[in-house]
N, C-alpha and C positions, 0 to 999 in steps of 0.2 A: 443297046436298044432292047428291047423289053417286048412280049411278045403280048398282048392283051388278049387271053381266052372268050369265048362266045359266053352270054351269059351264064351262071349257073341255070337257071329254069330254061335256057334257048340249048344247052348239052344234055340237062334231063327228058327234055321232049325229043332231044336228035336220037339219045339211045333207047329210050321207049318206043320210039318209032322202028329203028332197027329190029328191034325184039320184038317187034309186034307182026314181024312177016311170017315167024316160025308157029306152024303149030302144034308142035309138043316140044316134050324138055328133050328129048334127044337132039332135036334140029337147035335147040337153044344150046346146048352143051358143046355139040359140032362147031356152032358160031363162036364161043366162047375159045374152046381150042383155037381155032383161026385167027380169032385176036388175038392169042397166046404165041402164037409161030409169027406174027408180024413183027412183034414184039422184040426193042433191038437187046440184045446180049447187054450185059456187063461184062465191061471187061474182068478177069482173073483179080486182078490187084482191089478192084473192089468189090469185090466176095469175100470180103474179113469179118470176120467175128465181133469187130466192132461196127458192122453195118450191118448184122442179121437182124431180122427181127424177132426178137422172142416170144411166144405162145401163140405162132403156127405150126402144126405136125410137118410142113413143108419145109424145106429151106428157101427161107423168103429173105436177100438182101434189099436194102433199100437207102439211096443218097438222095441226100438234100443239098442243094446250093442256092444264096440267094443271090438277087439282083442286089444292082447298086441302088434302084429304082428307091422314089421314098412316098409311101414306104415298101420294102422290098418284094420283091416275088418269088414263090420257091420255084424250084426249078427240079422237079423229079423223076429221077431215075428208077429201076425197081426188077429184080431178074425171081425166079423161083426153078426148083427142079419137076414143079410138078405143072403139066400141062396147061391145066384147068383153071389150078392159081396163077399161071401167068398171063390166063383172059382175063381173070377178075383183076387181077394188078392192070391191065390194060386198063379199064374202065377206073378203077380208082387214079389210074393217071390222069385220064380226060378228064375227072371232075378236078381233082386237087393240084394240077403240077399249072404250073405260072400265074398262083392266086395267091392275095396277101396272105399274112397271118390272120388277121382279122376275118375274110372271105372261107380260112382253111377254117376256122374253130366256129364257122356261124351254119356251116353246111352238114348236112342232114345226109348221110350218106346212105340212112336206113329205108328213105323217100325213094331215092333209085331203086332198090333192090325193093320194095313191095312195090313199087312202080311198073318194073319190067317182072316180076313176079318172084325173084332170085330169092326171095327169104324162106317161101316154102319150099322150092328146091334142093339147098343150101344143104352139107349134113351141118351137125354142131359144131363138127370140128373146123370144116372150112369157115361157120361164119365169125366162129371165135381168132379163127385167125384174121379174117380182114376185120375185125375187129381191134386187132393186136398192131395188125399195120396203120388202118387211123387213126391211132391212139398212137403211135410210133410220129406219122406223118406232125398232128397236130404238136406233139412234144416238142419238135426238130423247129416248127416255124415258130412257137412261142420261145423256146431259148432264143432262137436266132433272131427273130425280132426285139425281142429285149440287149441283146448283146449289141447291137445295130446301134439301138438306140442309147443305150450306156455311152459307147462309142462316140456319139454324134454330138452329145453335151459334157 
């Protein structure tokens, strides 16, 4: 059974709203951290080298699984060693995890982050890393959509 996410524009105005009770980046940061400690572990076995993502200064794993659904949905998992990044993997999970391929390559993730303000925040390095993990995300649902569909015919 298949879990159908709120729309994308009805999660962008749910987290813009969240973010909109803080009024400085420290209380945004604080909150950030918080979704990061909610945030459930990975287990050990999939913290492999074949799940990192490459070009974050963090260690950021990240799994993908898809539904049977057609056409499929991914299903995202996503741990990091560093606090902060693991608020922002939070939020990149609420946008990206149980949406097509189609849905994952059509969304605009740079909309949220100037939305809730995150872009000026951001150093370089952090935004080049969720950058590295969207670009991770998007790769994992276009292979895995095309393999699906290989599959199916």
């Amino acid at each position: 059974m298949s879990i159908t996410p709120p729309s994308l524009d009805a999660e962008l105005a749910a987290i813009a709203e969240e973010f909109s009770f803080f009024s400085d980046w420290e209380e945004r940061y604080a909150h950030l951290i918080d979704l990061g400690g909610r945030l459930p572990r990975l287990p050990e076995g999939e913290r492999t080298e074949a799940n990192r993502v490459r070009g974050c200064a963090s260690q950021v794993w990240l799994v993908a699984t898809a539904t049977d659904d057609a056409p499929p949905r991914f299903r995202l998992a996503a741990d990091s060693d560093a606090h902060i990044v693991r608020g922002l993997i939070a939020l990149v999970l609420r946008l990206y995890s149980d949406r097509t391929a189609q849905e994952i390559s059509q969304l605009d993730p740079e909309a949220l982050f100037r939305r809730v303000g995150l872009s000026e925040a951001l150093s370089a390095q952090r935004a080049n890393g969720l950058r590295a993990m969207i670009a991770r995300i998007r790769a994992l649902a276009a292979a895995t959509a095309a393999d699906k569909s290989a599959n199916a015919g």
